[in-house]
DRENNUZA-806442 format. One line per 4 residues: number of its first residue (from 1); for each residue x, y, z of C-alpha. Coordinates in nm, 4 decimals, always signed. Layout:
<sites>
NUM = X Y Z | ...
</sites>
This chain:
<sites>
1 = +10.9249 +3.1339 +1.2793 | +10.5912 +3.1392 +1.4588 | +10.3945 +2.8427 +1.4188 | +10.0531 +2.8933 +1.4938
5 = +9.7950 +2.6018 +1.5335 | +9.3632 +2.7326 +1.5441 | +9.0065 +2.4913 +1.5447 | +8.8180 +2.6194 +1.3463
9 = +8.4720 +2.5244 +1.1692 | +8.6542 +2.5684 +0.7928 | +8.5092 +2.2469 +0.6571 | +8.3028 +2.3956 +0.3239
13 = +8.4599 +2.4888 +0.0265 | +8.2716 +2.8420 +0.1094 | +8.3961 +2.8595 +0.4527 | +8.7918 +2.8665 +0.2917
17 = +8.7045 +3.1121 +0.0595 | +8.6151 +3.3070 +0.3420 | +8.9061 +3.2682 +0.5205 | +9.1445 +3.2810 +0.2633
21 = +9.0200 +3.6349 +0.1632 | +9.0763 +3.7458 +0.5033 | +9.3890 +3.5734 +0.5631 | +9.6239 +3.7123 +0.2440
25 = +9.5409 +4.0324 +0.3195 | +9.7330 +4.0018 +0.7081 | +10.1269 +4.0972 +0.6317 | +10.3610 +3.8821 +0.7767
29 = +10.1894 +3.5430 +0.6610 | +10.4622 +3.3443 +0.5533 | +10.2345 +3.0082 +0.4714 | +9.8742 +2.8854 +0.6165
33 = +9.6504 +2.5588 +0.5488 | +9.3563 +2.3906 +0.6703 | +9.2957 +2.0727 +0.6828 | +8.9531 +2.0223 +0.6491
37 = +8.9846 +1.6219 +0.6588 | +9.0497 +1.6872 +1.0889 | +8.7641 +1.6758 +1.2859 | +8.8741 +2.0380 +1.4299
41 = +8.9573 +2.1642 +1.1086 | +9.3071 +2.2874 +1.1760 | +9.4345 +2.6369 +1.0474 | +9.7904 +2.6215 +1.0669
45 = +9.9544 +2.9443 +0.9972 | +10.3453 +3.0379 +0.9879 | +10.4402 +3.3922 +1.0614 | +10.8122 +3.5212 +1.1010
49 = +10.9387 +3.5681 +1.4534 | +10.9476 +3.9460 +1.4298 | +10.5923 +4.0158 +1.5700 | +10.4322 +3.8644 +1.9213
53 = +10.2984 +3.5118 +1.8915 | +9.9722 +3.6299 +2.0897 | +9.9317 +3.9749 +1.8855 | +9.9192 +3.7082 +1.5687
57 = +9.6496 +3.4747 +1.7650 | +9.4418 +3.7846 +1.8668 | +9.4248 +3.9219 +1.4973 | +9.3381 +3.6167 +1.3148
61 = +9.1037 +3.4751 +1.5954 | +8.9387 +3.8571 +1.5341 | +8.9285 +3.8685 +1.1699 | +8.7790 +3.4954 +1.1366
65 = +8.5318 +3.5536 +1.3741 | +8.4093 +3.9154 +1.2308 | +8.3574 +3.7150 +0.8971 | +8.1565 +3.4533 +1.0454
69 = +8.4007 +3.1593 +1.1357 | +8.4434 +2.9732 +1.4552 | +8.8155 +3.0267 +1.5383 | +9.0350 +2.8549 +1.8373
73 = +9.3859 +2.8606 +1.9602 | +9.4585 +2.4853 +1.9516 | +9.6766 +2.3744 +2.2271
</sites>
């Protein structure tokens, strides 16, 4: 399992809408959150080890950004 850790600025009810419409329509999303309590707002995302770790980052950081979000890979 690919465990995935993003900053984003997801910290408005209106900004996880956003994101969660984006993010179940991505196959291969086993389970995401955000914790909107942490001052970097963390997306954490688990996807199954069958795709590339980095083709995962690339997509969401893509798709999150297209819709407007601020979106990080965490390290």
């Amino acid at each position: 399992m690919h465990v995935l850790v993003f900053r984003t600025n997801i910290n408005t009810a209106q900004r996880l809408h956003k994101a969660a419409c984006r993010l179940c329509k991505l196959r291969g999303i086993c389970r995401w959150s955000v914790d909107m309590e942490d001052r970097d707002c963390v997306l954490r995302i688990e996807a199954p080890e069958g795709g590339s770790a980095q083709q995962y980052e690339q997509t969401i950081i893509r798709m999150l950004t297209k819709a407007g979000l601020q979106c990080d890979v965490l390290n």
